[in-house]
Structure formats: C-alpha cells, structure tokens
N, C-alpha and C positions, 0 to 999 in steps of 0.2 A: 952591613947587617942584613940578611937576609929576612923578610919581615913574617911572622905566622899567624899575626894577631893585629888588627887595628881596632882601639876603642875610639867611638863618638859621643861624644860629653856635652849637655846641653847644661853650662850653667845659668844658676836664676842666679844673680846680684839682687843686693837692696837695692832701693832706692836712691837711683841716681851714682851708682856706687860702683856700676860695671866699668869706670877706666880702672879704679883701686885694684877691682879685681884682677883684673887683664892685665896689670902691672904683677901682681901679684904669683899672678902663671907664668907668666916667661919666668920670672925668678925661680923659680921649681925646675927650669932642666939640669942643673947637676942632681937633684935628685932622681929623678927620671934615669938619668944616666945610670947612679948610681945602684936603682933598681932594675937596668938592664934594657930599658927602656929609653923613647924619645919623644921629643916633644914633634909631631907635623905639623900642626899650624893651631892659630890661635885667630877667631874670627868674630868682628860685631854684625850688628844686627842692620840691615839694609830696610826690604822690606820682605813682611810678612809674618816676622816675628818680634816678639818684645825691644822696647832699646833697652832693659836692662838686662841683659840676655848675653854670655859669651858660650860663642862655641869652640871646642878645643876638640883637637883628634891626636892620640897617640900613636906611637906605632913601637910593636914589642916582638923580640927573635922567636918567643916562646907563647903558649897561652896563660894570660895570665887572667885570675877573676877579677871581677868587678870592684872588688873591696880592693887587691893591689894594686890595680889602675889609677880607682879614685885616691885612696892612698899619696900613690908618689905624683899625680898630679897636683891636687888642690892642696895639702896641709891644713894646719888648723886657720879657719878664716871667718870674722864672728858679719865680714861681709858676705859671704855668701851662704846662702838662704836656700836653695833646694838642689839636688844634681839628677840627670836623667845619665843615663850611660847605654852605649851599647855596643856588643861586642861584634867584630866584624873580620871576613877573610878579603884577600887582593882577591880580584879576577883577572881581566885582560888587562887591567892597567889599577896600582900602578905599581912597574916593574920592579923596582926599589922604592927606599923610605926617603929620597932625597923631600925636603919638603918642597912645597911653592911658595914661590920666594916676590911677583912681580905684584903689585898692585893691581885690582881690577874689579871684576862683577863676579861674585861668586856666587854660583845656584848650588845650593843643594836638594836635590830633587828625591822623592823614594817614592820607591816603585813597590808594589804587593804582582805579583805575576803569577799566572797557573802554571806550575812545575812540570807539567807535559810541552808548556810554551817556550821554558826561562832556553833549550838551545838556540831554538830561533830568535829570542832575545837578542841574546851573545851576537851571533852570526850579525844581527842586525846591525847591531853598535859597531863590529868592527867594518862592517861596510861603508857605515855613515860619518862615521870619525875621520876619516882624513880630509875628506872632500869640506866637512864640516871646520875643521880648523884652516885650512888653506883657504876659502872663503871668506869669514870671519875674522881675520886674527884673533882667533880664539883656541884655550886648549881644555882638551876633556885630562883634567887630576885623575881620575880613579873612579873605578868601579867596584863597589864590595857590595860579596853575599853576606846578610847578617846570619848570622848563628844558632839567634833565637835567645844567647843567654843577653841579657837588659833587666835594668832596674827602671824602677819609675811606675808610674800610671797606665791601668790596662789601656786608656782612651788614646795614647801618646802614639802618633805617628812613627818615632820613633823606636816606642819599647812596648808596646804594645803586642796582643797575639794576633799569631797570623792562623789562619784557618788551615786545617789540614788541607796539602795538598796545594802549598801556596808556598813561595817565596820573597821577600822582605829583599831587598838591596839599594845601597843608595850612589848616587853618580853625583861628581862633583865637577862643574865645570867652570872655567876662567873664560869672560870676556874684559872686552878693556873698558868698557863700560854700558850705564843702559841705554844708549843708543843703538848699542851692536846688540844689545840683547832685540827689543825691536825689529832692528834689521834681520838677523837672521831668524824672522819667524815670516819673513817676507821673502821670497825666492826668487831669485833675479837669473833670466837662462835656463838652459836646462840642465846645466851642469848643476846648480841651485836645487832645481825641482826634484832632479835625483834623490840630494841629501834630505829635504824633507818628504819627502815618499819613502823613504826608508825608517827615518824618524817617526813620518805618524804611523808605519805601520808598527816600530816597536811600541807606540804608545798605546794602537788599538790592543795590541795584547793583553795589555795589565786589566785588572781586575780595578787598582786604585790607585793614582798617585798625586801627590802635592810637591809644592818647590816652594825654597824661599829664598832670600839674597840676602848676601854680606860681602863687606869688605875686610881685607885680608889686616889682624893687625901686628904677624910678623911680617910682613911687607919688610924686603930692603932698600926699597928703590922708590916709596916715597910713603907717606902716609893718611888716613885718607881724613878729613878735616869737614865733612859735609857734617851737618845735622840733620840724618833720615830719620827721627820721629821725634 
C-alpha cells in the first residue's frame, strides 16, 4: 500500500479503562481494512502523558477526514471519553506502512519549526539518523509533516494552530529502553559528538518542541508489563 495519509489519535479512556480500550482497537483492523485503511501501531502511555491515554496511528492509500479515520478506528465505545486526531504526510521515512513491530521506548516528539528552516531540518535528520541508530540500537519510525487538518483543543500540542509561517511535524523514534534513552543524550567519541551536534542543531531551529514516551502495545515480540504511572 503506498501510504498518502497518516492519522495520530490521541485517545482519553475512562478511568482505569485504557487496557479495554486498547483491546478494543486492535479488534477494529478488519475494519480499517475494510475502509481501505490500516492499523500502524497502537501505543500506552510511558512518561509524560496520562496512564489512561492510548495512542494509535493509522495509515491510509488516500486522504481521508477526520470523521473517516475516527470512524473506522474507534466504533461505538461508551469507554472511551474524548479523541484528539491528526492528520499527517510521510517525509524521509517512513518508506512504507509496515508497522513497528519490536518492543521498546517509544518518543514521540513534535516539533513547530520556521518554514524557511524546515529544509535544513530535513538535511539535518538525514545526517544524524544513521550514525544515531548504529550507536544506539535504536531506530527512528517516521517523520511526518502535519497538514494542519486536526480536531481537538486549540492548546493541544498536537492539534492545535501553528502560526503562520511555521510548520507542525512529529518524529517517532524506537530505543530499547530508558536507559538507552539516557545514554544517547550522553556522547561518547567523536563519532557520538557528531550525531548530537547535528541533533541540537536541528533542535535550535525549532521555534517549540515537547516528547513523550510509550510502550509499543502491538508489540510481537514481547509485552510490556511495567506500571509507569
């Protein structure tokens, strides 16, 4: 499936009520399917944001709105309590909609950047991405531009306005856990120093960003059993 659209879905669960839900979502990829659509991954709340909190990302051949997204993800669910959505393009990665499939530290990180900056952006990530996962064993999932079309709260990080002349994107990246997250904010060599020198200089670019962490829970290769909050 060649991909034209990804949505990010920030659902609220009740109370205490996000495994129901998260059970609930996997059960929706024939629909998905069936509306032409897929399911990318389905993720809990690490740190940073709510524990009754699931994130889910779709990925669809066509554009589709907001209302068909939320639609053929969620169905009727009297557990879940509010959806943020937003809509999103691949950039440099990722290439296809295969999902991520390994257990680990998930950031999701978003950026606001000034649109005269966002190539050098670009340039920058592909520079710092390799060096950055062969270091690490860690890998960067995807980069997308948001769109600007989102539901939700103007305040939302996610779905919120971005000021003229600014760009919205969010980067998703896999460590194996948070110790590596740690570690690679510490640079060892210069081979290291490289990759963060590139990194904070995509960072000084942005205008705003925040991250937060999760664990993977289409995970196939193991599950994750901590209680982060």
């Amino acid at each position: 499936m060649t991909t034209a659209t990804y949505w990010y879905h920030r659902v609220t669960a009740a109370p205490r009520r996000w495994p129901a839900v998260a059970a609930a979502l996997t059960q929706r990829q024939a629909v998905l399917a069936g509306a032409g659509g897929a399911l990318y991954g389905l993720w809990r709340s690490q740190i940073g944001r709510p524990r009754d909190e699931v994130t889910a990302m779709t990925a669809w051949p066509h554009p589709v709105s907001a209302a068909e997204a939320s639609a053929a993800l969620l169905g009727p669910s009297a557990d879940i309590l509010a959806v943020t959505s937003q809509a999103m393009t691949p950039t440099l990665r990722p290439a296809t909609p295969q999902p991520p499939a390994r257990q680990g530290n998930y950031a999701f990180r978003w950026f606001i950047t000034p649109a005269a900056d966002w190539d050098e952006f670009l340039a920058l990530c592909a520079q710092a991405w390799p060096g950055f996962e062969a270091a690490y064993d860690s890998q960067v999932i995807g980069l997308w531009r948001c769109t600007g079309e989102a539901t939700g709260s103007a305040g939302d990080e996610a779905t919120g306005p971005v000021p003229a002349g600014r760009i919205r994107s969010l980067l998703l990246t896999r460590r194996p856990d948070l110790a590596m997250w740690e570690r690679s904010k510490l640079p060892q060599g210069a081979a290291e120093t490289a990759v963060r020198d590139a990194l904070s200089r995509r960072y000084d670019l942005c205008d705003w960003t925040v991250v937060h962490t999760t664990t993977l829970l289409t995970a196939t290769d193991s599950t994750d059993q901590a209680r982060w909050a």
